[in-house]
Steps between C-alpha positions, in 0.01 A plus 500: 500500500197667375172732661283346301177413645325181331153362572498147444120434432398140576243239639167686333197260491570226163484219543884553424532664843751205694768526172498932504531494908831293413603650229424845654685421816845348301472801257448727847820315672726547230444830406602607905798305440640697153391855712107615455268592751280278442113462625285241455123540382248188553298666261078546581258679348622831642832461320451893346452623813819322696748594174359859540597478863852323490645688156758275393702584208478145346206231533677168430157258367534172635158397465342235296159410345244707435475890636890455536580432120239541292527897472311576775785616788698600211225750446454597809856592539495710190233723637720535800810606293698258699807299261432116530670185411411240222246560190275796458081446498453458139793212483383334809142536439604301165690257615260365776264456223645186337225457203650872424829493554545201282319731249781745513806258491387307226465826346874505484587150421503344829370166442230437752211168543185504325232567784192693525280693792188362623281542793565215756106381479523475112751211535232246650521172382672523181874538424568866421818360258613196437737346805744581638404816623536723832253772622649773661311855670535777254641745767704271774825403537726310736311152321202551705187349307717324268328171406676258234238281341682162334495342169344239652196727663174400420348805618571870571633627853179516729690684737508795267122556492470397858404748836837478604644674242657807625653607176261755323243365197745571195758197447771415260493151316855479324622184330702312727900503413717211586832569598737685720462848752739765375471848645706787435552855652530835341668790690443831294586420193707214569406128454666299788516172573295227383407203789322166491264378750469175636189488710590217771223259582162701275409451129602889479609795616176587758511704794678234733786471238544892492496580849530199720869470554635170289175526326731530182852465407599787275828445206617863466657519230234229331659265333367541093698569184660886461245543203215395754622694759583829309126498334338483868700769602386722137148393572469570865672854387228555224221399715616742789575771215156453325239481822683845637673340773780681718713392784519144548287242360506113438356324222401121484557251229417148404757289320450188358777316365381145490526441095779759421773731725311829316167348624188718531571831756165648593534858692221455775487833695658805641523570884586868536477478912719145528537370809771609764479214761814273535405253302427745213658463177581868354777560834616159426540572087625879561753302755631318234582805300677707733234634684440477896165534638641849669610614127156391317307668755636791504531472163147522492439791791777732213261386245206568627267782350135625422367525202596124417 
């Protein structure tokens, strides 16, 4: 048993807030269960103030979106001088910027899609790039704002440059890749499994397919050739290695294998604050490699640090 007192920050204000209050709350059960005194933190604006007050030894950061994962918390925590779980500011401040994070990867030989930045009212009636192609928020996650415009599209998403956008002005448009969802975790400096998903009834892996349960059917270990499989797990290493990222993090791939088994394999993204909920897919891939969700979180709490 151990003393340890862990704030589990979660909930905040994202639009990510449902998937961090479950994620925060399974993270929050299971760390009771392996021994830590554990409180949990629905985090508001005053979230300097109530760590100030409560002290914990560890904060365990189970939120998502922006403020959560972009640097900010992180930052705040560092003023505090209080160790914390998952990537540092300048890693996650990186990775939630996907125009720059791709930047940085293909820096190292990650092979990435051709895409390019625009402001969501400069797309208008023209095609940005030839179709297939999917516009995405610069600084979202969780597929919120992800629009998938088909070959067969006569005309750009309207959606994007419509009121009801909620997504912020600066969008990606990335060349649409056929194929399959591979995603693969990193623990330290370890490369764990890599798993396939299936998204069950939606054209791809949206919000429903991530969090609704049988939303997706997940093939842990995926089934792909050893040479396949080993050079996700080098590339999801090297991505995590080369954006600064510590902890745990899980990084996305596209595979297609349509006109060969080597195919095309197009790193997407790194998520440096993955989700925790039970449908999520790093408890299911650490799982598969020894590791209960008791032993990666406290993993994590042990690992946990300033100056990240």
């Amino acid at each position: 048993m151990t003393s340890k007192h862990v704030a589990v920050l979660m909930g905040g204000f994202s639009s990510e807030r449902p998937v961090s209050l479950s994620s925060g709350n399974a993270c929050a059960d299971a760390l009771e269960g392996v021994g830590y005194r554990v409180t949990r933190v629905d985090v508001g604006r005053d979230v300097s103030s109530v760590l100030s007050a409560l002290k914990p030894d560890v904060v365990f950061n189970a939120l998502h979106g922006p403020f959560g994962e972009d640097g900010t918390i992180q930052g705040i925590l560092e003023y505090l001088a209080i160790p914390y779980t998952h990537s540092g500011v300048l890693a996650s401040a990186l990775a939630m910027s996907k125009d720059k994070a791709k930047q940085v990867v293909k820096s190292v030989g990650v092979p990435v899609a051709e895409s390019k930045v625009m402001d969501r009212f400069a797309i208008g009636n023209a095609h940005p790039m030839k179709p297939p192609y999917v516009v995405k928020p610069v600084n979202e996650g969780s597929s919120f704002g992800v629009v998938i415009v088909k070959e067969d599209q006569s005309h750009p998403p309207q959606v994007v440059g419509s009121p009801e956008w909620r997504y912020g002005d600066r969008v990606l448009v990335e060349r649409y890749i056929y194929g399959r969802e591979l995603t693969c975790a990193v623990m330290g400096d370890v490369a764990l499994g890599v798993c396939e998903i299936i998204p069950t009834g939606h054209s791809f892996y949206d919000y429903d397919s991530k969090y609704v349960p049988g939303g997706s059917r997940h093939e842990c270990p995926a089934k792909v050739s050893p040479n396949i499989y080993q050079k996700i797990q080098t590339l999801a290493l090297k991505a995590h290695q080369a954006i600064g990222c510590r902890g745990v993090s899980r990084s996305d791939f596209r595979f297609d294998d349509r006109h060969s088994e080597d195919g095309e394999l197009i790193w997407l993204e790194v998520n440096t604050q993955p989700g925790m909920t039970p449908t999520s897919l790093v408890p299911e891939i650490a799982a598969h490699a020894g590791h209960s969700f008791g032993e990666l979180l406290s993993w994590m709490v042990e690992d946990a640090s300033c100056s990240r």
